[in-house]
N, C-alpha and C positions, 0 to 999 in steps of 0.2 A: 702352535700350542694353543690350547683352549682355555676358557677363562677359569677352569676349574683343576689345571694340572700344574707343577710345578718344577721347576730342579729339584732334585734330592742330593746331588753327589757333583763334587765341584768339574771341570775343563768338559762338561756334557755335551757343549758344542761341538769340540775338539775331537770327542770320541765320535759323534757322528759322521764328520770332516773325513776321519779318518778312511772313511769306507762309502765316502759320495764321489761317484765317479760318474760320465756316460747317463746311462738309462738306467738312473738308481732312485729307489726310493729307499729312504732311512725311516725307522721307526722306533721308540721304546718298547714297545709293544706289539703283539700280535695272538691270534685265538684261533681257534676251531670251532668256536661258539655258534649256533642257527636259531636266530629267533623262531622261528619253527618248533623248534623243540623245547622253549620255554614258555608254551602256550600252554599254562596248564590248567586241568577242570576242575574247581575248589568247590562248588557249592550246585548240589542237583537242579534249584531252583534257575540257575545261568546256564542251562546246557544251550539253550538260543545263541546267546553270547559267546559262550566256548566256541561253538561250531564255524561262527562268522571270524573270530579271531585265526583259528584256526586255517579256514580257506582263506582268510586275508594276507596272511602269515605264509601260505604255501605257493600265495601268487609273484611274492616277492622275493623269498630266503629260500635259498637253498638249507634240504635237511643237512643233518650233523654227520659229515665234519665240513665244517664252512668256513675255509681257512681264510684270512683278514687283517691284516695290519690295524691297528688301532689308529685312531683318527685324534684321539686329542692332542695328539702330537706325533708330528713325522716331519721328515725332511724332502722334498720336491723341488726340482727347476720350478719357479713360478710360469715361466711359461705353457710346460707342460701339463700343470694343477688348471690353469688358467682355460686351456683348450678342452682339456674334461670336464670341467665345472659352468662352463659357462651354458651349457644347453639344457642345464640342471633345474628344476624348482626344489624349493624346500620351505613348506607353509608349517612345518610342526616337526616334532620330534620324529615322528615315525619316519617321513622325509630321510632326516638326516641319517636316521638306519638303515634305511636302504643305500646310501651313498657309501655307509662303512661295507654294509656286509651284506647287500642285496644282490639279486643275478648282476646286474651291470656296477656291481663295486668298484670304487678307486683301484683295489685289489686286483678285480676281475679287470679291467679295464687292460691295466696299467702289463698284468700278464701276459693279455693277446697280445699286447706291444712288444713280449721281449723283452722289461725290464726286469734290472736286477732289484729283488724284495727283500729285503733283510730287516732283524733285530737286532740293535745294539745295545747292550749289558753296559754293567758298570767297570764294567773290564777291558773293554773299548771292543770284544771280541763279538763280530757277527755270527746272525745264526739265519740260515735259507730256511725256508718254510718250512722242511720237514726236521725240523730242530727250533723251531720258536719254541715250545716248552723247555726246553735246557738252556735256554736265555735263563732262566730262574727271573724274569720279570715281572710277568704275571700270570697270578693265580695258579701257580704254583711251587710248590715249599712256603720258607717265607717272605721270597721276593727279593732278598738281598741282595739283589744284583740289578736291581731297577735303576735307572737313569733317572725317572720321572716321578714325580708322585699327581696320580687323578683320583678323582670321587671312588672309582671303581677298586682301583687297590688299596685306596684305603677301608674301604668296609670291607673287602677280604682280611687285609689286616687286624680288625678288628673280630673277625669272626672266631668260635671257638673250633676246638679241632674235629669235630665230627663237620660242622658247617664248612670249614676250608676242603673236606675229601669233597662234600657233594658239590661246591661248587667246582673243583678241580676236576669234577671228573664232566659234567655241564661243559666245559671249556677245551679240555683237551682228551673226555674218552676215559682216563683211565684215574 
């Protein structure tokens, strides 16, 4: 858990517990989301800047759908975090996004291995990658069923209803 997310919904461990077995990752969260495709061109006078973001962005993320466990909280053998993480740099933010949601992601990673990737809701019910949007955890509906509360759902939270579609559809397409 990162220093910006929290329980929301009491026995959170428990429900994670519930469904950590073998070669499992547990997660509150999970996206479709590719920084790639939230590179975007606001002002004519930046197209320099756009373009280098751009190819910066295409050298690391995969385009959208760039499916990813969220990282500010999940569940991992330490050992196994340990042997992924440790041939790792991370000098900045960007760093750290490549580690969520870059070609060689915890995600990506952890898939060539054969692990089992899941969401868990506040319902204790998993959900396999082509069902993290019907977790109802994040960014989309109103998230009622999140375990976790991060920075990121709560400003969806906050968002009005035209800004929750665009970011929903940013996230999971539709």
């Amino acid at each position: 858990m990162n220093s910006h997310s929290y329980p929301i919904k009491n026995n959170w461990l428990k429900k994670f517990m519930l469904h950590f077995k073998g070669k499992t990752i547990i997660s509150s969260s999970g996206s479709y989301e590719s920084i790639t495709n939230q590179v975007k061109f606001k002002k004519p006078y930046n197209i320099i800047s756009y373009i280098k973001k751009k190819i910066k962005a295409k050298r690391a993320f995969t385009e959208f759908p760039n499916p990813h466990l969220n990282t500010a909280n999940f569940l991992i053998k330490g050992a196994d975090f340990y042997n992924y993480i440790k041939s790792k740099t991370f000098n900045n933010k960007y760093d750290t996004w490549k580690i969520e949601s870059g070609f060689n992601s915890l995600t990506e990673h952890f898939k060539k291995k054969k692990y089992n990737l899941f969401v868990v809701n506040s319902e204790g019910k998993k959900f396999p990658e082509n069902r993290w949007m019907h977790s109802e955890t994040y960014h989309y509906k109103d998230q009622s069923k999140s375990l976790m509360s991060d920075k990121h759902s709560r400003k969806y939270l906050k968002y009005n209803k035209s800004k929750k579609l665009i970011s929903q559809k940013a996230v999971w397409g539709v």
